[in-house]
Residue, then its C-alpha position, 0 to 999 in steps of 0.5 A: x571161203x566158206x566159213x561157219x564161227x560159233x560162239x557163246x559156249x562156256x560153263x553154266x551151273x544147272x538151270x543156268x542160260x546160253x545164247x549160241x551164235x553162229x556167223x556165216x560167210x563165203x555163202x548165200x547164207x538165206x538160202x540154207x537150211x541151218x541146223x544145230x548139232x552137239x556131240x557129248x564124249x563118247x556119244x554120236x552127234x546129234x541134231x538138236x534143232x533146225x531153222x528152215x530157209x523159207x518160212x523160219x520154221x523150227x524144229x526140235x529134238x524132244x530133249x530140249x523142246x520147250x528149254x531151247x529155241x533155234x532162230x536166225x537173222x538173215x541181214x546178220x547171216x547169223x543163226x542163234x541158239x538159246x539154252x535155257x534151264x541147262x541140264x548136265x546132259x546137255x554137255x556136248x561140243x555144239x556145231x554150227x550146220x548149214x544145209x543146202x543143194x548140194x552142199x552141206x557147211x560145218x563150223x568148228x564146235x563150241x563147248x558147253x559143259x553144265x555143271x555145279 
């Protein structure tokens, strides 16, 4: 059974941190592409950042270049997300994404809210 499990969201005041994690299973974990995506109220979900199977290169939205950085352990089957110097438009539900061929594996979302 695949299954994708984020943790680590909550409510951080502006400026704060977060680490997301994201643990994988029921799959070949270092053989996927993974990707982080958030989805704020009454928006459409958005990438946010990517991590590629091979070489670990990243890649990232340009409202959060610089502020967040996208990593993985594939001994951990894990992907990571840290978020530094949050904004209140960084709130949004955060999903957890693994691309592969053919197929694609979505967690459940994590909630992040920043705010004062």
């Amino acid at each position: 059974q695949v299954q994708l499990v984020e943790s680590g969201g909550g409510l951080v005041q502006p400026g704060g941190s977060l680490r997301l994690s994201c643990t994988a299973s029921g799959f070949t974990f270092r053989n996927y592409r993974m990707r982080w995506y958030r989805q704020a109220p009454g928006k459409e979900r958005e990438m946010v950042a990517g991590i590629f199977s091979g070489d670990s290169s990243t890649n990232y939205a340009d409202s959060v270049k610089g502020r967040f950085t996208i990593s993985r352990d594939n001994a951990k089957n894990s992907v990571y997300l840290q978020m530094n110097n949050l904004k209140p438009e960084d709130t949004a539900v955060y999903y957890c994404n693994a691309v592969g061929i053919p197929y694609t594996y979505w967690g459940q979302g994590t909630q992040v809210t920043v705010s004062s």
